[in-house]
N, C-alpha and C positions, 0 to 999 in steps of 0.2 A: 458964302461960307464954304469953303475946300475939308471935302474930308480926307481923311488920314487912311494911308494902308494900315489894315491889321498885322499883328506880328506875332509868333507865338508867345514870348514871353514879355511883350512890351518893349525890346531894347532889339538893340540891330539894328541891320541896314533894311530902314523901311523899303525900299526897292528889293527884297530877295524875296522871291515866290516860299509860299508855304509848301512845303515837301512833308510827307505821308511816308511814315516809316514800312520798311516790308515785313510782311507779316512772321511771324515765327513759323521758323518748319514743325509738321507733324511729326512728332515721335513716331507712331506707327502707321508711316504711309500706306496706303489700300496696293498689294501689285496691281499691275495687270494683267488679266487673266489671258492666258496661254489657251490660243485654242489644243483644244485633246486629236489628235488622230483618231481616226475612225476606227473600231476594233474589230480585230479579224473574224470572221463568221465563223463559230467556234464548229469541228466536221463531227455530227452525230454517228456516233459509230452504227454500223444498218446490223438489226439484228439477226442473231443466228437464226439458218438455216433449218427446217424439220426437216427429219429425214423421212423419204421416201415412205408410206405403211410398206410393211409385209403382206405381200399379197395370203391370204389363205389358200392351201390345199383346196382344191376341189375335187369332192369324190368321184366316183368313176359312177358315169351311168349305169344306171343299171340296163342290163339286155334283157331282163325276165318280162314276160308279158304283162300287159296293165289290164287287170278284169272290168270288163264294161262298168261303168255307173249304171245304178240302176233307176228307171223310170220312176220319179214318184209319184204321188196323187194330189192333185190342187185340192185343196179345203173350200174350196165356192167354184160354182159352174160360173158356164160364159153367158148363162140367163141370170144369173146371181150380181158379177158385174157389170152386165148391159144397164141391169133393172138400178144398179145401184146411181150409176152414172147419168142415166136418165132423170132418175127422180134429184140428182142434184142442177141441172139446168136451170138458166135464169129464166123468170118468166119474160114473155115478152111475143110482139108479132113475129119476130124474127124464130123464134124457138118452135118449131112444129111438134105437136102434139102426137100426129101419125108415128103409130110404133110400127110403120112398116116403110117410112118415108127414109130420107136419104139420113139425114142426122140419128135417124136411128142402125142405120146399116152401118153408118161410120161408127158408134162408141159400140157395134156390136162388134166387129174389127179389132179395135183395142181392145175387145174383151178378151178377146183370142189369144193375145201377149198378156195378158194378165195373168188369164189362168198357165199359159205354159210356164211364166214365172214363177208362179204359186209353186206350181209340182218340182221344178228344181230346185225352190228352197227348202222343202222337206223333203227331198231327196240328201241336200248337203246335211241340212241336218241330222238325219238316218244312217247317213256313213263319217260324221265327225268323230266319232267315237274313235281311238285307237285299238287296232285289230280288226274294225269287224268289215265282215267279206261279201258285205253290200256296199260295196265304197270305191271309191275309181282313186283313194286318197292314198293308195297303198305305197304307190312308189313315191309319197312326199311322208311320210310317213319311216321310211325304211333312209333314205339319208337322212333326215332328222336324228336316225337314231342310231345311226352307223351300218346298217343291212342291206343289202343281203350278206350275210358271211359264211364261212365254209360250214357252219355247224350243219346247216341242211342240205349243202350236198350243192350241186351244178344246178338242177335242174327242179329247186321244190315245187309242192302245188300252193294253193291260194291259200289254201287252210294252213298250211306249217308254216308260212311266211305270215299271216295274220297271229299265229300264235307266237312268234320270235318277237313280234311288234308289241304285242301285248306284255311277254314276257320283259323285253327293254324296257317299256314304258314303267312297269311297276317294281324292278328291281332295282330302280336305282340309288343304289346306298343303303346301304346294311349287312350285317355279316353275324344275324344272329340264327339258329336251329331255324324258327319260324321265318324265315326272311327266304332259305332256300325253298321249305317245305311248298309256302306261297310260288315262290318261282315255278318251280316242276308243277304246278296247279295249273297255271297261266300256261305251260308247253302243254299239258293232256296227262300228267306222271302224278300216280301217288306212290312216293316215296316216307322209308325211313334212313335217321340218319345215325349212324352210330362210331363212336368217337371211340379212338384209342389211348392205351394209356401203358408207361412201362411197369413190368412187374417189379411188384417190393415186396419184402419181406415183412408179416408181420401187417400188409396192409393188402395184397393180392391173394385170393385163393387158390386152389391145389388146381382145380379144371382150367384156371384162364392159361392162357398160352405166355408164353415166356418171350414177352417184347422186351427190344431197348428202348434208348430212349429216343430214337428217331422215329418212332409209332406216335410219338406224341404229336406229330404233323401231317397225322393222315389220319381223314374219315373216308367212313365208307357212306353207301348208298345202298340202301336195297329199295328195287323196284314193287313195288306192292300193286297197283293195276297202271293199265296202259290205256285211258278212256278215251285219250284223242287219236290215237293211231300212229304217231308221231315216229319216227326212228330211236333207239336208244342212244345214238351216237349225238341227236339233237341233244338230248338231254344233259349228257355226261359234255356234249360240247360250251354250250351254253355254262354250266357248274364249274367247270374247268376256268371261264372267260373269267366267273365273278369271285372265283374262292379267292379266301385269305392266303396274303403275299407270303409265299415260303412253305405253306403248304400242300399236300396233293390228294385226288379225289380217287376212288378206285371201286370200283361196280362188285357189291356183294352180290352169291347166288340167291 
């Protein structure tokens, strides 16, 4: 029995090959994808510059002499930390007992740097204070706080430059009666202060003197004692530096 070519619809030339129609085109065909170039290194701008600090002024050394430090006193003898030192040792064979043996000579040694320690630290401590004239701290003291200045002259002693230091330290800022009164305290001055004012009518008596009104910028001073020995020109120097802007100071008898 011979079989038969298939045919698509039955009819034809049974000898034509079966042919496969082509497919419908995609409406929306996929592109293809374009390679990108490579994107330029985008330049970070370099940030600004700081400028330079300003150097600060440096004040002028001082030439005036620097008064010794004075010697202080250790609070524990060099038997106080031998003994201490001693009795903290480990026990042991190694550790001799002899308090007159080598390990004793050696932490009695170190005791000798301990106590000169001692006595320079309550040394520092005894002239930390500003102004005072046990103290080797004067000349760091006196740039700190703008001194030495003309108020005491070329050549002061320890004591008026200890009082300017003291004075600086504690006048700074204020411009009330008591704020000078304090000041002249702190140079060696008991002072009074007395204020002017112009005459009115109606409001000044018959004895006060007949000011304008440019009196209303000027006080006076009067010296009342002189306990530190001080120059009056320190004084009136100094009052002069801190008085209020605009007005002027002027020395009663």
């Amino acid at each position: 029995m011979r079989a038969e070519p298939d045919t698509l619809d039955g009819g034809g030339d049974p000898g034509s090959p079966i042919t496969t129609p082509d497919p419908a085109p995609n409406p929306n065909p996929t592109p293809t994808p374009v390679p990108t170039p490579p994107a330029s290194p985008v330049a970070t701008p370099a940030p600004p510059s700081r400028p330079p600090p300003i150097p600060l002024p440096a004040l002028p050394k001082s030439q005036l002499p620097t008064p010794p430090a004075p010697v202080g006193v250790a609070r524990y003898s060099e038997d106080d930390y031998t003994d201490a030192a001693l009795a903290l040792r480990p026990r042991g064979r190694v550790w001799s007992l002899d308090p007159n043996g080598v390990q004793a000579r050696v932490f009695r040694g170190v005791a000798k740097t301990l106590v000169a320690l001692d006595a320079a630290a309550n040394s520092i401590l005894a002239g930390s204070l500003p102004g005072s004239a046990l103290s080797g701290f004067i000349p760091e003291w006196e740039a700190t706080l703008g001194l030495p200045d003309p108020c005491a002259g070329n050549a002061p002693t320890v004591q008026q430059r200890c009082d300017q230091i003291r004075a600086r330290f504690v006048g700074g800022g204020g411009q009330s009666r008591q704020h000078y009164l304090d000041m002249a305290k702190t140079l060696g001055f008991t002072i009074m202060i007395t204020n002017f004012s112009p005459f009115r009518v109606g409001h000044s008596s018959i004895n006060e003197p007949i000011n304008d009104v440019r009196w209303t910028f000027i006080w006076g001073v009067t010296i009342v004692s002189n306990f530190g020995g001080a120059p009056i020109d320190v004084l009136l120097c100094e009052l002069a530096a801190g008085r209020p802007a605009g007005t002027d100071v002027i020395l009663l008898s």
